[in-house]
C-alpha positions as CSV (number, residue, x, y, z in Angstrom):
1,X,-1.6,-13.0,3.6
2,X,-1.1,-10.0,1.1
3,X,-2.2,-7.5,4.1
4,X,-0.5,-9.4,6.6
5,X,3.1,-9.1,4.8
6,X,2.7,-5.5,4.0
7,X,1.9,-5.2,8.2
8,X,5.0,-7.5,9.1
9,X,7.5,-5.7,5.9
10,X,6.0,-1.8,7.8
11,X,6.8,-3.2,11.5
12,X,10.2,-4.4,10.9
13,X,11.3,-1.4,9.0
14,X,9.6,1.2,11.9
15,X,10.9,-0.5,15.1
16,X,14.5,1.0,14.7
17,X,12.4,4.6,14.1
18,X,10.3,6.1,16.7
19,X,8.2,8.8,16.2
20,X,7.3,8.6,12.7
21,X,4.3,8.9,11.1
22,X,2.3,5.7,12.2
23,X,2.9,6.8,15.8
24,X,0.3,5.3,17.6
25,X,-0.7,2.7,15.3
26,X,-0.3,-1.2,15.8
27,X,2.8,-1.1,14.7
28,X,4.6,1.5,16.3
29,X,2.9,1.7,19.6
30,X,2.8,4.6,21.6
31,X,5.7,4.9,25.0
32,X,5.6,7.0,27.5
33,X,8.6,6.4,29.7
34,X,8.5,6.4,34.0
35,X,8.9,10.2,33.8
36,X,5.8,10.6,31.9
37,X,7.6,11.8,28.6
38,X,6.7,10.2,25.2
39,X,10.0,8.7,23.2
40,X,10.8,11.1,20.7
41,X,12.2,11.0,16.9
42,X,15.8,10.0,15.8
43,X,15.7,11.8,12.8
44,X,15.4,16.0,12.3
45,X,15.4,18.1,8.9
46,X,18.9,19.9,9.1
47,X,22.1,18.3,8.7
48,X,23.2,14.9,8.5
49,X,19.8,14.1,10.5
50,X,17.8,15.6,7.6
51,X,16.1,14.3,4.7
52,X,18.7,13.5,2.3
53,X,20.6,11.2,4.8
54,X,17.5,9.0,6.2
55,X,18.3,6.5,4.7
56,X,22.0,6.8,5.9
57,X,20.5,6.6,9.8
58,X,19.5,3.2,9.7
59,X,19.1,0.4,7.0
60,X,15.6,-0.1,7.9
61,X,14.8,3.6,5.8
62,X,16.4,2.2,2.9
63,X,12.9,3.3,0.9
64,X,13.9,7.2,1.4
65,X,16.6,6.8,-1.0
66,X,15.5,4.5,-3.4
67,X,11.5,4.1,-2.9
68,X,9.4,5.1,-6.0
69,X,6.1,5.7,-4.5
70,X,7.3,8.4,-2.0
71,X,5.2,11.2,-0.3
72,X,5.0,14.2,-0.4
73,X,4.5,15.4,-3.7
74,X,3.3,18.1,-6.1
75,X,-0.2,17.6,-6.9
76,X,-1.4,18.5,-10.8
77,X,-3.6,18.1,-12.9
78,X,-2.2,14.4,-13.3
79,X,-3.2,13.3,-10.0
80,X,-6.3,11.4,-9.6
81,X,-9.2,12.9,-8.2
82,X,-10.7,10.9,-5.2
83,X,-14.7,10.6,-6.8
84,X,-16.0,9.0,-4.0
85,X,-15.7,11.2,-0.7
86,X,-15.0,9.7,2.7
87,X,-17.4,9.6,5.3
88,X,-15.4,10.9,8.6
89,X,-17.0,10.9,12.0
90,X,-14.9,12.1,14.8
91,X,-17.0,12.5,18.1
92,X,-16.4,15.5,19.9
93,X,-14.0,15.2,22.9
94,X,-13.9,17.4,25.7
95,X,-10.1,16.8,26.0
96,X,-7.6,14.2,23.8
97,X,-3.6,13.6,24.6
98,X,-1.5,16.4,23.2
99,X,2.1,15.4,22.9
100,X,5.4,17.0,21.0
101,X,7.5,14.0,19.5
102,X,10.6,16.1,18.4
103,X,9.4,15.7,15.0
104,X,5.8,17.2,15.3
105,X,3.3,17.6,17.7
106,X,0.7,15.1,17.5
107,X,-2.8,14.4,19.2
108,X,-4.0,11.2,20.1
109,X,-7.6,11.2,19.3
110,X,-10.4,8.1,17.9
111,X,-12.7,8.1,15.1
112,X,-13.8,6.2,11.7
113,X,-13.5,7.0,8.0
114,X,-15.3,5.1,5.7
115,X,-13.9,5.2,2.0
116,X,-14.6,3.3,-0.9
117,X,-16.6,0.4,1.6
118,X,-13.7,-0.1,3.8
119,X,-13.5,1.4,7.3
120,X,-10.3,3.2,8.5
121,X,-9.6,3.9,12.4
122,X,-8.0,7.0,13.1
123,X,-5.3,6.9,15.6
124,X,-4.3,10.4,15.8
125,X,-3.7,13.5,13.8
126,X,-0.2,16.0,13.4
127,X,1.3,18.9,12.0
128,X,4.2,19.7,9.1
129,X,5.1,23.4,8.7
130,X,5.2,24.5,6.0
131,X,3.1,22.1,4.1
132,X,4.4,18.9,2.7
133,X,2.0,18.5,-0.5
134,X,2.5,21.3,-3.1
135,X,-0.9,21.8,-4.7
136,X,-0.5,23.3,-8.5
137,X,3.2,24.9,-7.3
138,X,1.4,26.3,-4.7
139,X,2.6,25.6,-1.3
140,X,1.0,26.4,2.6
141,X,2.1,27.6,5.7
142,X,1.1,24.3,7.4
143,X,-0.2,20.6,6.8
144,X,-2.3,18.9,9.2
145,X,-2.3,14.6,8.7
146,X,-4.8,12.6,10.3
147,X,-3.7,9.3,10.0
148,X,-5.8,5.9,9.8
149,X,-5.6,2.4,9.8
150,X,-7.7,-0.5,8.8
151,X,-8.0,-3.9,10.3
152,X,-6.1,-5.4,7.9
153,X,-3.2,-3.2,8.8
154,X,-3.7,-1.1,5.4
155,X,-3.2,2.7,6.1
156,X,-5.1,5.9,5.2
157,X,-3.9,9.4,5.6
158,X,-6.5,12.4,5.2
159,X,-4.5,15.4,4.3
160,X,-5.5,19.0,5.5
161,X,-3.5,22.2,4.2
162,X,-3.7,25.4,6.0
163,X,-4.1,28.9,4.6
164,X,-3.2,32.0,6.6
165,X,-6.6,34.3,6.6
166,X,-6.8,38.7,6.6
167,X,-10.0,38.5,8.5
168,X,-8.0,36.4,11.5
169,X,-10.5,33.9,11.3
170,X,-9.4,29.8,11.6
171,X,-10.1,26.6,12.0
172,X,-12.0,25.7,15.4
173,X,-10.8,22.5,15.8
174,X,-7.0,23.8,15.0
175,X,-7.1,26.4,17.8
176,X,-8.7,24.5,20.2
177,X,-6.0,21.8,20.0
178,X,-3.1,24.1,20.9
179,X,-4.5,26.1,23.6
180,X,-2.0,24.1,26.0
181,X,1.3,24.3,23.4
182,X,3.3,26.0,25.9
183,X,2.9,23.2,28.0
184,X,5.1,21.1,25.3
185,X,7.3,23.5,24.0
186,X,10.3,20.2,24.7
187,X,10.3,17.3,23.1
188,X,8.7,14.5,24.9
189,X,6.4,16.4,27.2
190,X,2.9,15.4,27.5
191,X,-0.4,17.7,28.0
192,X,-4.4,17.8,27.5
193,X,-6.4,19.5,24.1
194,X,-8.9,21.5,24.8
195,X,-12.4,20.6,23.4
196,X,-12.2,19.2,20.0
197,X,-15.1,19.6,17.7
198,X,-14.1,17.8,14.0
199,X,-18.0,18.6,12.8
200,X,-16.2,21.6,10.0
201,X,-13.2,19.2,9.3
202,X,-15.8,16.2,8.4
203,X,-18.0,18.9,6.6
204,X,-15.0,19.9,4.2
205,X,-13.9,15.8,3.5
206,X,-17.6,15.6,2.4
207,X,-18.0,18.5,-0.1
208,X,-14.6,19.4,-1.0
209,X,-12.5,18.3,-4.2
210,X,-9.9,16.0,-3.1
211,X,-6.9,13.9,-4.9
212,X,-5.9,10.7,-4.3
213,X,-2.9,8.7,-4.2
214,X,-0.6,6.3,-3.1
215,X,2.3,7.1,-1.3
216,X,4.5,6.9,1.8
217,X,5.4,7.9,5.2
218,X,7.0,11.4,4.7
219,X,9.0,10.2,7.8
220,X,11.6,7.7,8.6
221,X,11.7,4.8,7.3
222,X,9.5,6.2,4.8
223,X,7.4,2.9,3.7
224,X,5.4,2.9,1.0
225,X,1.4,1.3,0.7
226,X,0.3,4.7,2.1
227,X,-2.8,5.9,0.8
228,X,-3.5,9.8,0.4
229,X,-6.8,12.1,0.3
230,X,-5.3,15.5,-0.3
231,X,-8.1,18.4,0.0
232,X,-7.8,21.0,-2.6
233,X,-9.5,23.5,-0.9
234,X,-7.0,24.7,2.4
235,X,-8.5,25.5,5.4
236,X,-7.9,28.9,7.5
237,X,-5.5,29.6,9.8
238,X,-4.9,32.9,11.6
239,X,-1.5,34.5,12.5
240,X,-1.4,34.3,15.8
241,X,-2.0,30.2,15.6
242,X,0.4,29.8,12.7
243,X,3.1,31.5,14.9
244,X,2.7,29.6,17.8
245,X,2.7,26.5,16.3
246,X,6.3,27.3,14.2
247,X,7.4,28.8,17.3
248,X,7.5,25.0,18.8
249,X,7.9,22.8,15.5
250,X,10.1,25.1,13.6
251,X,10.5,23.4,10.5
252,X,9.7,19.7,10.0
253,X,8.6,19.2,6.1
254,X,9.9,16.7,3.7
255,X,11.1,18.0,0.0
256,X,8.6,17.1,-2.9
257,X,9.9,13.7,-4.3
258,X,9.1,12.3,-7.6
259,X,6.0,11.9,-9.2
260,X,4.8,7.9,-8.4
261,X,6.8,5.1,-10.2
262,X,9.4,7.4,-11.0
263,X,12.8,6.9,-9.8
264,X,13.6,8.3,-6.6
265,X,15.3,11.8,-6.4
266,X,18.3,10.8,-4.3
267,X,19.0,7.9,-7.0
268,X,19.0,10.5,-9.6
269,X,21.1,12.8,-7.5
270,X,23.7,10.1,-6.9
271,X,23.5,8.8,-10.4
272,X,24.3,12.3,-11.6
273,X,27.0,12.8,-8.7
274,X,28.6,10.1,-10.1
275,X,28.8,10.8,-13.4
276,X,30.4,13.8,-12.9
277,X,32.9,12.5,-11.0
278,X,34.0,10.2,-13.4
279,X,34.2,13.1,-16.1
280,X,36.6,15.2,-13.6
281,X,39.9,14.0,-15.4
282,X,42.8,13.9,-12.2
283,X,40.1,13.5,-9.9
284,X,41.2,12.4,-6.1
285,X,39.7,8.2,-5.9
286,X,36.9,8.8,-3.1
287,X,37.6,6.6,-0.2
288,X,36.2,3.0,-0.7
289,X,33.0,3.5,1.9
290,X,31.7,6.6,0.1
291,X,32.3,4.7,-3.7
292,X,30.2,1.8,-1.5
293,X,27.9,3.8,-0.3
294,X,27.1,5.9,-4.4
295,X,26.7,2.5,-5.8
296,X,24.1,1.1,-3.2
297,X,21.9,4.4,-3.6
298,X,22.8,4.2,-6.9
299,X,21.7,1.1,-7.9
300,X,19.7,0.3,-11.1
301,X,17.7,3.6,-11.8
């Protein structure tokens, strides 16, 4: 019942979002509409469409503002270490479903991870650029999620960071992925992979340190329950790949939120707003929606 509930609390809070980060999972299926184009996101990451106002776009991403297991973060030396390492296996494709969302370009591709005796299916894999997790301050020119799910409905997200290389070498699977990304330079357009080959990203799960920990969506409506494997190591990524990847997704990262169980950013933010409102003597009385709206972010920090 415990997994069941966390299912039913992550589908009613997703099905006023499309194109967050469980695209593709049970609950937010995948649409592709009579003209062939996949539905696209709702939210951006400018403006009043950005980050700081998700949870202003619809009640259902209440967690954004006041969630205390958010993702992304900046990993430490506090974070746990993930001991036991995953066992991905990803069989080669000759081809997989290559689509831009609006929010990130994803591909739809199948596969298992095994951690810690409990098998995870993956449903498909996208990109953030820049990176989303910070690892020791140090941040990357693009993030790569592959994200899971179990038959329980519990989620697992493997965690790739990308680091641009001298020698123009990169990452096989990476390059081979986008060899069609002009064909979805708009959001909602659909095209083919080319031949997908996950044998080095499998490889570097296995014998890489990683960090664990449990987390979020780092989309709309940001639900929490999210488990994390975060590689230390990144994994190359030439110039010419890194451009033509920004050149379509342009910037679509989350800020670094709080460190686990601590109170969300945006409630501090508020909190702080707040205070100094009340200090200004003379002040102008805000309008009664926006004193409304302070005190339900607010709330008991």
């Amino acid at each position: 019942m415990h997994a069941f509930g966390r299912l039913l609390a992550l589908s009613s809070a997703i099905l006023a979002v499309s194109a967050s980060c469980l695209h593709g999972t049970s609950v937010l299926k995948r649409s592709v509409g009579a003209d062939g184009k996949v539905k696209v996101a709702t939210f951006g990451y400018s403006g009043e469409k950005g980050p700081l106002n998700w949870a202003g776009l619809d009640q259902a991403n209440t967690a954004c503002a006041v969630g205390r297991t958010q993702s992304p973060i900046a990993i430490d030396a506090t974070t746990e270490r993930a001991y036991s390492p995953p066992h991905v296996k990803i069989p080669t494709v000759e081809e997989a479903e290559f689509e831009n969302l609006g929010s990130t370009i994803e591909v739809l591709v199948e596969g298992t991870t095994t951690f810690e005796g409990k098998d995870y299916e993956l449903k498909q894999f996208h990109l953030h650029t820049p990176s989303e997790h910070r690892i020791h301050e140090m941040y990357y020119p693009l993030e790569m999620h592959m994200v899971h799910e179990s038959h329980d409905g519990a989620f697992l997200v493997l965690a790739i960071n990308y680091e641009l290389t001298e020698d123009g070498s990169t990452t096989e699977v990476l390059n081979n992925a986008i060899v069609n990304l002009d064909h979805i330079r708009h959001p909602g357009m659909v095209t083919k992979t080319g031949r997908l080959d996950f044998s080095e990203i499998a490889h570097a799960f296995k014998t890489q340190p990683l960090f664990r920990y449990t987390g979020s969506l780092t989309t709309p409506p940001c639900s929490e329950g999210i488990t994390f494997l975060v590689m230390e190591t990144p994994l190359r990524l030439n110039v010419k790949n890194y451009n033509h990847i920004k050149g379509v997704v342009r910037f679509n990262s989350r800020y670094s939120q709080n460190q686990p169980g601590a109170p969300n950013l945006i409630q501090i933010g508020a909190q702080s707003a707040q205070l100094n409102c009340n200090s200004v003597q003379g002040a102008q009385t805000s309008p009664s929606h926006s004193r409304a709206l302070l005190h339900r972010i607010v709330g008991d920090i």
